[in-house]
MIZAGU-470300 format. One line per 5 residues: for each residue x, y, z of C-alpha. Coordinates in steps of 0.1 Angstrom, whole numbers. Layout:
BEGIN
X:Y:Z ~ ...
This chain:
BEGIN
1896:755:306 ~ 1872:725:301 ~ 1860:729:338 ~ 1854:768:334 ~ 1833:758:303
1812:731:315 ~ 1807:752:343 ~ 1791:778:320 ~ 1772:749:304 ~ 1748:750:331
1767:727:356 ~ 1750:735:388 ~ 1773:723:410 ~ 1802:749:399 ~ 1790:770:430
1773:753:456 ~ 1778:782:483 ~ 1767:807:460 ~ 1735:828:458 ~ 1722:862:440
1746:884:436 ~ 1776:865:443 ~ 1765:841:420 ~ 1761:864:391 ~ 1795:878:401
1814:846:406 ~ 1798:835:369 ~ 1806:864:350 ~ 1846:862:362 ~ 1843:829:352
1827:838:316 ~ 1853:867:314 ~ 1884:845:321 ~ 1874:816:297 ~ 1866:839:269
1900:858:272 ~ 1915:830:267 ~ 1901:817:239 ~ 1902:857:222 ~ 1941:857:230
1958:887:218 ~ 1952:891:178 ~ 1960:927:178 ~ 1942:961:170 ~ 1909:965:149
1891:934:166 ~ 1873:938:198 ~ 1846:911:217 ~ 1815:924:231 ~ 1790:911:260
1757:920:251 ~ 1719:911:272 ~ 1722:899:303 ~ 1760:887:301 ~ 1764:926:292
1746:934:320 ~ 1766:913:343 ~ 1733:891:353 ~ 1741:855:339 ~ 1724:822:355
1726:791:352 ~ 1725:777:316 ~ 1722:809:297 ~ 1729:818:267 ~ 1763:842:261
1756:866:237 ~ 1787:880:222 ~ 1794:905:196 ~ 1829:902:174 ~ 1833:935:160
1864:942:135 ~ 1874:970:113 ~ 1868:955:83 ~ 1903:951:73 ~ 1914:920:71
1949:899:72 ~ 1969:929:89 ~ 1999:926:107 ~ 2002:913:144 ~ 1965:902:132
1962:859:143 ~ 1945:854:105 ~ 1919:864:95 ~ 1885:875:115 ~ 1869:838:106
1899:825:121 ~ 1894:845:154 ~ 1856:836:155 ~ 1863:805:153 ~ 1888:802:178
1860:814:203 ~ 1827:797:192 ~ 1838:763:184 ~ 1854:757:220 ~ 1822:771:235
1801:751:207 ~ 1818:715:218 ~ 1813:720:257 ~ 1775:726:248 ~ 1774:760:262
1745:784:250 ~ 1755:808:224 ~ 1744:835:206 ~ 1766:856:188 ~ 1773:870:156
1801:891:138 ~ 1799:925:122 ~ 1814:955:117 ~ 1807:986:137 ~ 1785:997:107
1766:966:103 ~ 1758:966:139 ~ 1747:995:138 ~ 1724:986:110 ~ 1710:961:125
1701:977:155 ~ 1684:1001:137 ~ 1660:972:123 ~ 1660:949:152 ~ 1645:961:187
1663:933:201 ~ 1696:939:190 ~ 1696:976:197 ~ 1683:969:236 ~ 1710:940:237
1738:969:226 ~ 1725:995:250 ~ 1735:970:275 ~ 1769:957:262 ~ 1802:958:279
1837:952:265 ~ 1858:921:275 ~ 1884:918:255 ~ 1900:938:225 ~ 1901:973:207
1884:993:235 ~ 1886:1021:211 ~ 1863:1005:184 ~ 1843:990:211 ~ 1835:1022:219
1830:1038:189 ~ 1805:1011:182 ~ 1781:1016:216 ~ 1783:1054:213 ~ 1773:1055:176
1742:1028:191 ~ 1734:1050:220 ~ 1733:1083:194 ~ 1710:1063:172 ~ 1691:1053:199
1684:1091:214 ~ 1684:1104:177 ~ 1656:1078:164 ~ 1633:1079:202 ~ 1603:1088:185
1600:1060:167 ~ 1619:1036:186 ~ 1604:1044:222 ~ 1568:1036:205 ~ 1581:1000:198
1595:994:227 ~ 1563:1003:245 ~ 1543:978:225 ~ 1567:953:232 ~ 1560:954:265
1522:955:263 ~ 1527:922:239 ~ 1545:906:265 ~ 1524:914:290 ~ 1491:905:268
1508:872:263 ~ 1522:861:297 ~ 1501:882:319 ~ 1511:901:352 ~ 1540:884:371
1525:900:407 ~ 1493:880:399 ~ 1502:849:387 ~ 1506:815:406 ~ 1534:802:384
1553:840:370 ~ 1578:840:343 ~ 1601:863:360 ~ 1615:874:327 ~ 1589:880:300
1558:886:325 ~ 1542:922:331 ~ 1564:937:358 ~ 1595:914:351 ~ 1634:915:346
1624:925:306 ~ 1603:956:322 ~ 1634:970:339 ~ 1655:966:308 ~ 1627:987:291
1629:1011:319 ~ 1667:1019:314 ~ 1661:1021:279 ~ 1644:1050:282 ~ 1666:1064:303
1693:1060:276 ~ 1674:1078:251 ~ 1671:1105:275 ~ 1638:1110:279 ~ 1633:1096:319
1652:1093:350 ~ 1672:1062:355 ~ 1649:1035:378 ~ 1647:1046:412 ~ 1663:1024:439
1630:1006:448 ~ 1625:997:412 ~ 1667:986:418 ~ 1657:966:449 ~ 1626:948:430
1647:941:401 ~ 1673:925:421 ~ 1646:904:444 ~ 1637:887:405 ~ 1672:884:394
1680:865:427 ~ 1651:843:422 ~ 1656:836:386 ~ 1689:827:395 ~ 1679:794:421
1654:786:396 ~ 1678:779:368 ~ 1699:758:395 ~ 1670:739:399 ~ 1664:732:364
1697:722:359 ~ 1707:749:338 ~ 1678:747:318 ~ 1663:781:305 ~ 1636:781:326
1626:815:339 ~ 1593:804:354 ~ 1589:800:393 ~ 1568:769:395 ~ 1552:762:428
1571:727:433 ~ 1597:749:439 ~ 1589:778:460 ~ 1600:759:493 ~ 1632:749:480
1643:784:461 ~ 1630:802:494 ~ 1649:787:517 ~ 1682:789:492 ~ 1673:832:493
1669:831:529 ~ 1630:837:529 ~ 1609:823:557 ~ 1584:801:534 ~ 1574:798:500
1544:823:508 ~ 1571:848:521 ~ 1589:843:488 ~ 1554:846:468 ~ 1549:878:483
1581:894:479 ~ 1576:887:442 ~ 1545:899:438 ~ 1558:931:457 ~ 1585:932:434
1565:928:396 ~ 1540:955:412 ~ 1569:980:420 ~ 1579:977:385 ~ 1551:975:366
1532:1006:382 ~ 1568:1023:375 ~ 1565:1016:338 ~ 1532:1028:335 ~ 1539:1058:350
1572:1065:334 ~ 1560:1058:298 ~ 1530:1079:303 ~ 1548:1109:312 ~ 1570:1104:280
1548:1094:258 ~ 1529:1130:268 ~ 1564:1147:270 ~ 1566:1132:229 ~ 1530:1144:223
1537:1177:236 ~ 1565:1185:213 ~ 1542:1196:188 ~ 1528:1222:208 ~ 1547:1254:214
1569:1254:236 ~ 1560:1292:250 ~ 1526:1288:259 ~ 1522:1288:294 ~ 1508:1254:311
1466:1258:319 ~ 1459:1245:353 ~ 1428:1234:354 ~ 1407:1231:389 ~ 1388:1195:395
1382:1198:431 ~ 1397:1217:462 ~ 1438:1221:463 ~ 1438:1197:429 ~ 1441:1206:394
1452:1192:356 ~ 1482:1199:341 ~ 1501:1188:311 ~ 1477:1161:315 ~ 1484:1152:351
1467:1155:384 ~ 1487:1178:403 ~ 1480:1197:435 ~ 1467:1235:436 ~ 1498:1259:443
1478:1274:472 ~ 1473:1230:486 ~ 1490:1223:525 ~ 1491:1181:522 ~ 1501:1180:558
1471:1204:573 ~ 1447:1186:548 ~ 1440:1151:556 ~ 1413:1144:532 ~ 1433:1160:500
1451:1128:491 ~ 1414:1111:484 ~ 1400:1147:468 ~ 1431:1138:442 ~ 1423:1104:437
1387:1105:430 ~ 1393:1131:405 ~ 1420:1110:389 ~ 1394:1080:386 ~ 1368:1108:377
1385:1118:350 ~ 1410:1093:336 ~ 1435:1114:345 ~ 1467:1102:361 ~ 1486:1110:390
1516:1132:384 ~ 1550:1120:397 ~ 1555:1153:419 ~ 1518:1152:434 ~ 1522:1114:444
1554:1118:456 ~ 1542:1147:478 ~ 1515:1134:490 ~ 1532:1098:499 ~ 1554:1124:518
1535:1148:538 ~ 1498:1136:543 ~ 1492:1129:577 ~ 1468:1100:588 ~ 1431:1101:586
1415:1111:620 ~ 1393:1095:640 ~ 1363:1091:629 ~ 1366:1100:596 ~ 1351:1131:582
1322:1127:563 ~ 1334:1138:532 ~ 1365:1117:534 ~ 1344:1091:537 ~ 1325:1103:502
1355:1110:486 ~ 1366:1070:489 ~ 1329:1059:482 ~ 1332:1083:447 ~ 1368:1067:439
1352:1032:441 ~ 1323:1039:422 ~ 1345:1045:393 ~ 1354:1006:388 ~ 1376:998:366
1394:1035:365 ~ 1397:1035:409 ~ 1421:1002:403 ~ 1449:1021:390 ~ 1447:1048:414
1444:1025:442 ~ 1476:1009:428 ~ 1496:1045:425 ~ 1481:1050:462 ~ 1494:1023:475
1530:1023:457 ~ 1539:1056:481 ~ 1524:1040:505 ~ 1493:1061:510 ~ 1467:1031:510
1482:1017:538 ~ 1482:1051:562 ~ 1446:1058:549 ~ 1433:1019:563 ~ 1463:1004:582
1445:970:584 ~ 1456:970:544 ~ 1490:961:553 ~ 1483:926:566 ~ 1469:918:527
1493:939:511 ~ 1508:912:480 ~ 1496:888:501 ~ 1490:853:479 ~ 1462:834:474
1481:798:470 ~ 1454:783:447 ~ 1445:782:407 ~ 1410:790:413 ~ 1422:829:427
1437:850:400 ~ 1449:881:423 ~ 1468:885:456 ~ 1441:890:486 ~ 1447:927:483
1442:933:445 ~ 1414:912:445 ~ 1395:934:471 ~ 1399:961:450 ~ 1392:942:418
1358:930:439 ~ 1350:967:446 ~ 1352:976:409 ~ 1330:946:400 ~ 1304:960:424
1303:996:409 ~ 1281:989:379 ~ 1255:974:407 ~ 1253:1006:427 ~ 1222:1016:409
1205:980:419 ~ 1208:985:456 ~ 1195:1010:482 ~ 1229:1016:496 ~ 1258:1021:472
1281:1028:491 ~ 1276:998:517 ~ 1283:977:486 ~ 1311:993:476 ~ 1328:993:513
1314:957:515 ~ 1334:946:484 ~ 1364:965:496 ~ 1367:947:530 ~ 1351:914:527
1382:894:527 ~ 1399:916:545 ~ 1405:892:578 ~ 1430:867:553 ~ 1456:892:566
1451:873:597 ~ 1457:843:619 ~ 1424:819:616 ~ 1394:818:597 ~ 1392:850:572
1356:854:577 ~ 1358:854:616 ~ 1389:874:617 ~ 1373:899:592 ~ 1342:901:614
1366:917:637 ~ 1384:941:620 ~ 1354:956:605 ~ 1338:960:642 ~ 1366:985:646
1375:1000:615 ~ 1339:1007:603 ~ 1333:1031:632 ~ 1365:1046:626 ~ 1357:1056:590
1324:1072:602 ~ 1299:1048:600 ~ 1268:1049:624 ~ 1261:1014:641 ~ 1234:1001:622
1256:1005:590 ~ 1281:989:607 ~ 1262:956:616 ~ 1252:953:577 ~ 1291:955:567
1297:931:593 ~ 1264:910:580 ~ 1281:914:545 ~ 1316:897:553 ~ 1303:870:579
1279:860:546 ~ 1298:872:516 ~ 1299:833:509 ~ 1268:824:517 ~ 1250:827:486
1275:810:462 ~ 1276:773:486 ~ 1239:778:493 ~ 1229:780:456 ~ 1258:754:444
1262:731:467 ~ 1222:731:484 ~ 1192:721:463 ~ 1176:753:462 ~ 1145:737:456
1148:725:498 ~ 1124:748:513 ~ 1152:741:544 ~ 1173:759:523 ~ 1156:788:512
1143:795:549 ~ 1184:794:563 ~ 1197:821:535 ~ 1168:842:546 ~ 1172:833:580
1214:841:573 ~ 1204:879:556 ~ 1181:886:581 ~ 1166:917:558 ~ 1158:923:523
1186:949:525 ~ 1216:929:537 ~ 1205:898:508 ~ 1205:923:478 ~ 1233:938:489
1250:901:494 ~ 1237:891:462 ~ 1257:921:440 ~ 1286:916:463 ~ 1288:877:454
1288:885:418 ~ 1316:912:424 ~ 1337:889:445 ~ 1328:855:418 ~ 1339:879:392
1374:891:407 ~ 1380:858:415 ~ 1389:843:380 ~ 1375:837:350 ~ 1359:803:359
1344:816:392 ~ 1315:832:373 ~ 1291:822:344 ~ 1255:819:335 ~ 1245:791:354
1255:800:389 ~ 1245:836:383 ~ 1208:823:374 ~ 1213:798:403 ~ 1221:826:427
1192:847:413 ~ 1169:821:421 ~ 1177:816:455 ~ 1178:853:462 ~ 1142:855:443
1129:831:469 ~ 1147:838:499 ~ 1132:876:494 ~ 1099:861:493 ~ 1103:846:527
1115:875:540 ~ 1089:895:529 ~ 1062:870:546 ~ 1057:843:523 ~ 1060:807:521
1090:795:502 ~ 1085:790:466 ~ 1092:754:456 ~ 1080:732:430 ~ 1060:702:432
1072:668:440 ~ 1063:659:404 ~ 1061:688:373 ~ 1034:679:346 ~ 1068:677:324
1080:650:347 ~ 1046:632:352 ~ 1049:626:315 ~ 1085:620:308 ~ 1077:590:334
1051:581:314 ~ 1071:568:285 ~ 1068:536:272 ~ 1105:530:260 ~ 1127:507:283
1152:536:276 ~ 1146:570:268 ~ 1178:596:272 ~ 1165:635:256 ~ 1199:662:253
1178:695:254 ~ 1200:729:255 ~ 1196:753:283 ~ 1196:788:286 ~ 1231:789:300
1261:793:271 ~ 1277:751:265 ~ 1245:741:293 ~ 1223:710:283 ~ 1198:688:306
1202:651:302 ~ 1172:636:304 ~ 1172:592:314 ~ 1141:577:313 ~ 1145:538:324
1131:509:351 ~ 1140:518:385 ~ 1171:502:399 ~ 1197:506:423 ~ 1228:525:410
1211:544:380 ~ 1230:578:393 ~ 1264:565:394 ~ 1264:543:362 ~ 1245:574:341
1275:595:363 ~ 1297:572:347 ~ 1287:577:311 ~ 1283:610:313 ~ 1323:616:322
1332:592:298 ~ 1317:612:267 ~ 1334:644:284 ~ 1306:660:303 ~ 1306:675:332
1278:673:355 ~ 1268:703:376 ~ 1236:692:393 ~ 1213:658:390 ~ 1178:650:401
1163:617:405 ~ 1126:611:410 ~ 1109:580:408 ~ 1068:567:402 ~ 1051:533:395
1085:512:390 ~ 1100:539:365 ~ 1128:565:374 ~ 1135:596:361 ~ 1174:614:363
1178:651:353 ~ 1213:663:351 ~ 1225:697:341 ~ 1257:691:322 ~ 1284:711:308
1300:698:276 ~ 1335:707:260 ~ 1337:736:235 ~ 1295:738:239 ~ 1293:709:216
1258:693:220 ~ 1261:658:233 ~ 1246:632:211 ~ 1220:614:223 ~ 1224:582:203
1260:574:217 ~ 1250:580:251 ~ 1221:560:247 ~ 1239:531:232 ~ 1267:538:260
1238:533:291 ~ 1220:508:279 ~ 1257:488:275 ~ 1266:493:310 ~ 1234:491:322
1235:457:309 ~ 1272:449:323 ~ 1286:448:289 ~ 1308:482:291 ~ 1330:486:319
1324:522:328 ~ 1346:520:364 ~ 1378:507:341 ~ 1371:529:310 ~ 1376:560:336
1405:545:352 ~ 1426:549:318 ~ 1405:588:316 ~ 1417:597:354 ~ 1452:588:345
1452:609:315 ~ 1431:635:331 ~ 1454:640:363 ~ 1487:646:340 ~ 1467:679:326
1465:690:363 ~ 1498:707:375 ~ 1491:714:415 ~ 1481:689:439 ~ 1455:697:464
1467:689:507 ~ 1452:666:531 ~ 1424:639:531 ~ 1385:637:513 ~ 1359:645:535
1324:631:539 ~ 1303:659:559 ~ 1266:647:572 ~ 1245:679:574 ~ 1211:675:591
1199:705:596 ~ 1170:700:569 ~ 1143:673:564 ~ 1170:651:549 ~ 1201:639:552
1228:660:529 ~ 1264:643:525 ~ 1286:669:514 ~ 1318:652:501 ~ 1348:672:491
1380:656:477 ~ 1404:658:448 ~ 1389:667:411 ~ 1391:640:390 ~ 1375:625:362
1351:601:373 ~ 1351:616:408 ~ 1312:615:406 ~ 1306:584:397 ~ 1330:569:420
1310:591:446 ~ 1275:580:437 ~ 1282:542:433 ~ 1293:541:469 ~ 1263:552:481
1245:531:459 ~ 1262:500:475 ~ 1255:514:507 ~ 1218:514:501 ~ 1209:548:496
1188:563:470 ~ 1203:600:462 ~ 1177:624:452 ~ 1196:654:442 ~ 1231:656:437
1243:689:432 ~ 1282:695:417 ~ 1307:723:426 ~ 1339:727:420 ~ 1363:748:441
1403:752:433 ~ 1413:720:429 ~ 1385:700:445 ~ 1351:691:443 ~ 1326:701:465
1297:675:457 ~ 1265:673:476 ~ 1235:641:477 ~ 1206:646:491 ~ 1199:610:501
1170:588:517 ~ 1174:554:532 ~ 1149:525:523 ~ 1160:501:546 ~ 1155:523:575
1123:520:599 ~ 1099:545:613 ~ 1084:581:602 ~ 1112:600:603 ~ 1141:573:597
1141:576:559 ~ 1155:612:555 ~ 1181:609:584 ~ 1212:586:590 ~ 1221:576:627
1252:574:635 ~ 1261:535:629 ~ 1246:547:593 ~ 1269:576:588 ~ 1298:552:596
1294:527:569 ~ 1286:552:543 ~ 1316:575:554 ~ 1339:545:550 ~ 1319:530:517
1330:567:501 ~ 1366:572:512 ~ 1372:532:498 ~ 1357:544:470 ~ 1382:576:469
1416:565:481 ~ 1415:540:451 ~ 1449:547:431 ~ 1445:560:398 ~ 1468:533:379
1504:547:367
């Protein structure tokens, strides 16, 4: 007995061989055979009940048993072992001293049935319960007196339900989406599915389809190696430390395999709660109405009308002669808000043959008009592609299909994103002279990380082929092509290049090639930044990115590049200053932006110790500037500061003019910061720093990407410093989990007219090694 209940404790080891469903099986006989023993025989009138997931025959490791005593009320009856505390007892304190999870309670079958009809929680647990042990007769007088309540009481209760699940999904967010999904309480989790049979219990929908069966069952299994390795704790959470180990336990070729499956699996379900609760919540709606007036069928386009609220198909509609139907339907579902009936989708998914070759052209401005509808064309892109329609319509779709995006900084798989992207990009189709280039652009610009190599190359590809095939002439097939093979252009080019650096300014127009192509890029980054994640967009690099695209325009249009001075009037007299030490905090236009302004004597290592200051009061730098006249420098950094506090500009003078002097340690104040800083940070990031030379302006730029840290910049900037090398711009990005930072540098040790803006390659070397020293130093533990 002891064995069988540490065993249900959580001890992992009880079943080594066992996986999915032979797990759940093998611990459920083990939680049936343990608890009949401790229930014994004490005679009629008591029975013991399995509710929740032990109901449902789905333990794991470590969870809770949730039990149900349920007597007669009448106590001390012969053949009875004592009294009903006596039999409780005999069960919980056993399971109680072995540590096993328990939740449980005793009641009669009217006070069960009371409580279920105040508690949501209960009732679902009860719609699920099973007898082990007992009066069957009273057990099941108590589930069918719960069930009757249930169907009796829908109205109410099936409201409640539903915005249970919305507050789940409000707080956890959507399992299919999310790096690290709770595979329980998240949108399109186990909980979903429970909520899905509930309604078939109270009659009102179908019992899950198999797909929704299979979905469930690809969770369950997971759930079940992630509690094995937790050691029985109740953790429901699939964290990425353990994607290779629970995917090779399942049988899955990699932890991306796994990923996808998952993702596959909360989509299935939470598109099939959507559309089941929609269809009953109408069905409850439409009670009031009478139920002899005949249904209106409304027309919204050819072969597809409203009905009941639905989009449905004309009776007179031939799906398989009638290739362009299925996106006829769906525009007019994003048109008008109205969704997709079961019967239409279904039918469709079923008969619609593949689009020919090339597309017709109203096919062609059927999809344009579905897109254009933004947020409203995501949902009916999803319904398309649960049946499977997406896929026939653009079979390239299939390679992105749930396809993961392994990094924090992405919040959708590749395919969900693309279609997030194309919604971003609708409100912008009244900024460009081709709408619907800009939607298809959004649609398909990461459409090659399907493929083997680099996405933009492979995408380069598959656009070359399937533009042509969707109708487009040539020339509107080079500027899709121009869109992917720059869709990133803009974003590195604006934050991680000085945009100031005619060199850069002349390259993006150089890249766009045409006024066209860079508007068109410049909606399409703010579409893609903005489907992204939430930190991929904000003020700054939006007004960064309208800058660039302001000047680049100008080149294109014949004009020189638009730069400013070497020296502003502002910065003339900021130099000007008599203090030893001036530091200014002046807001910027951007929301938590402020310029830091350091006035001081010119010396070497200004950048890295100011760098150094500035992480230590908990700013984040985004871009600095140094310029220097008569013996005096001037810094101007662009910093972002925690909650939008404005940074005070005594401390940090007080704070520079300490380590400026050698009296504050600013490298071993941010070793203690790094240490605490890289516990808040869950993933770590693969392979090596890199130090990049890039020549192709007047000066030398060394790009440097490596791990973010805190301090990272400062660490950075002090190696060059030691090196010899005066930075004139650093510019600050962060991408994922790294940072992608970028000096613009000049050496003035070097000889000859053109040697101070370019490193040879003896140069390159030093500096190369001078930064990774300064990078691969541990953080202390």
């Amino acid at each position: 007995m002891n064995d069988r209940l540490q065993a249900l404790r959580g001890r992992v080891d009880a079943f080594p061989d066992k996986t999915g469903p032979a797990l759940r099986e093998a611990l459920v006989e083990l939680a049936d055979t343990a608890l009949g023993e401790l229930f014994g025989e004490p005679g009629p009138g008591i029975a013991l009940l399995a509710v929740g997931g032990y109901g449902r025959g789905e333990p794991a490791f470590g969870s809770d048993l949730d039990l149900v005593l349920v007597h007669d009320g009448r106590e001390g009856r012969a053949g009875r072992r004592g009294d009903i505390s006596a039999v409780a007892d005999a069960i919980w304190y056993p399971l109680w001293d072995a540590g096993v999870g328990l939740d449980h309670s005793v009641r009669t079958v009217d006070e069960a049935v009371s409580v279920a009809d105040s508690d949501l929680k209960a009732a679902l647990g009860l719609l699920d319960a099973r007898v082990l042990h007992g009066d069957a007769a009273l057990a099941d007088t108590l589930l069918e007196r719960v069930r009757s309540r249930w169907r009796e009481r829908a109205s109410r209760r099936l409201p409640e339900l539903a915005e249970a699940v919305a507050e789940r999904a409000r707080r956890l967010g959507e399992l299919a989406f999310l790096l690290e999904p709770d595979l329980k309480e998240a949108r399109g989790g186990l909980r979903d599915v429970h909520a899905l049979h509930a309604l078939a219990a109270a009659w009102v929908a179908e019992a899950p389809p198999e797909r929704v069966q299979t979905a469930y069952r690809v969770l369950l299994d997971a759930r079940g190696e992630v509690r094995r390795l937790s050691h029985g704790r109740a953790q429901d959470r699939l964290l990425l430390q353990d994607g290779t180990a629970v995917a090779a336990a399942l049988g899955y070729p990699d932890s991306v395999a796994l990923s996808r499956a998952i993702s596959d699996a909360g989509r299935t379900i939470s598109w099939t709660w959507d559309t089941t609760w929609y269809r009953v919540a109408a069905a409850q709606r439409s009670k009031i109405r009478t139920r002899l007036r005949r249904p209106v069928r409304r027309p919204l386009d050819e072969g597809v009308v409203e009905q009941d609220g639905e989009i449905q198909l004309a009776r007179d509609a031939e799906p398989a002669a009638d290739p362009g139907l299925v996106l006829r339907a769906a525009a007019a579902a994003a048109r008008t808000g109205v969704p997709f009936g079961r019967y239409a989708m279904d039918r469709l998914g079923r008969e619609a043959p593949a689009m020919p070759e090339p597309w017709p052209e109203a096919a062609r401005d059927d999809l344009v008009s579905l897109l254009a509808t933004g947020d409203a064309a995501v949902r009916v892109l999803e319904s398309l592609d649960q049946v499977g329609l997406l896929v026939r319509l653009i079979p390239e779709w299939a390679a992105v299909r749930s396809k993961p995006q392994r990094n924090p900084y992405h919040r959708y798989t590749v395919d969900r994103h693309l279609i997030e992207a194309a919604a971003r990009a609708a409100p912008h189709t009244r900024d460009v002279d081709r709408p619907d280039l800009l939607l298809l652009g959004a649609l398909l610009h990461d459409i090659g990380k399907g493929y083997p190599g680099d996405h933009t190359d492979a995408g380069i590809v598959i656009v070359r082929t399937l533009a042509p095939r969707l109708g487009l002439p040539p020339e509107d097939t080079e500027v899709l092509v121009a869109m992917v093979r720059h869709h990133l252009l803009l974003t590195e080019a604006a934050t991680r290049r000085d945009i100031d650096d005619p060199a850069t300014i002349e390259s993006v127009a150089a890249a766009a090639g045409s006024v066209r192509v860079l508007t068109l890029l410049h909606r399409l980054t703010e579409a893609d930044a903005k489907a992204t994640g939430p930190t991929a967009w904000n003020a700054w690099k939006a007004r960064l990115v309208a800058d660039l695209v302001h000047r680049a325009t100008a080149v294109l249009d014949g004009e020189a590049p638009p730069c400013p001075p070497a020296l502003t009037e502002r910065q003339t007299a900021l130099l000007a200053l008599p203090d030893d030490l001036t530091v200014q905090v002046n807001p910027l236009p951007d929301e938590g932006m402020f310029e830091i302004v350091v006035v001081t004597a010119d010396q070497v290592g200004l950048l890295a110790t100011t760098a150094g200051v500035l992480a230590l009061n908990r700013l984040d730098v985004r871009r600095a500037s140094a310029r220097g006249a008569d013996g005096r420098s001037l810094l101007q950094a662009a910093v972002a500061s925690a909650h939008g506090h404005r940074p005070d500009p005594r401390r940090l003078r007080d704070d520079l003019r300490a380590a400026l002097a050698g009296t504050l340690d600013v490298t071993a104040r941010l070793a203690g910061r790094e240490q605490d800083y890289a516990t808040t940070r869950r993933w770590n990031t693969p392979g090596a720093p890199q130090v990049i030379f890039d020549d192709s302006g007047s000066t030398t730029v060394i790009e440097v990407r490596a791990p973010d840290r805190a301090g990272v910049l400062h660490r950075i900037t002090g190696a060059l410093a030691g090196t010899g090398l005066d930075v004139r711009t650093a510019i600050v990005a962060t991408l994922g989990l790294d940072v992608v930072d970028a000096f613009y540098v000049e050496d003035p040790a070097a000889t000859g007219l053109t040697a101070p803006r370019l490193l040879d390659g003896a140069r390159r070397a030093e500096v190369a090694t001078a930064v990774m020293s300064a990078l691969s130093t541990e953080t202390p533990g």
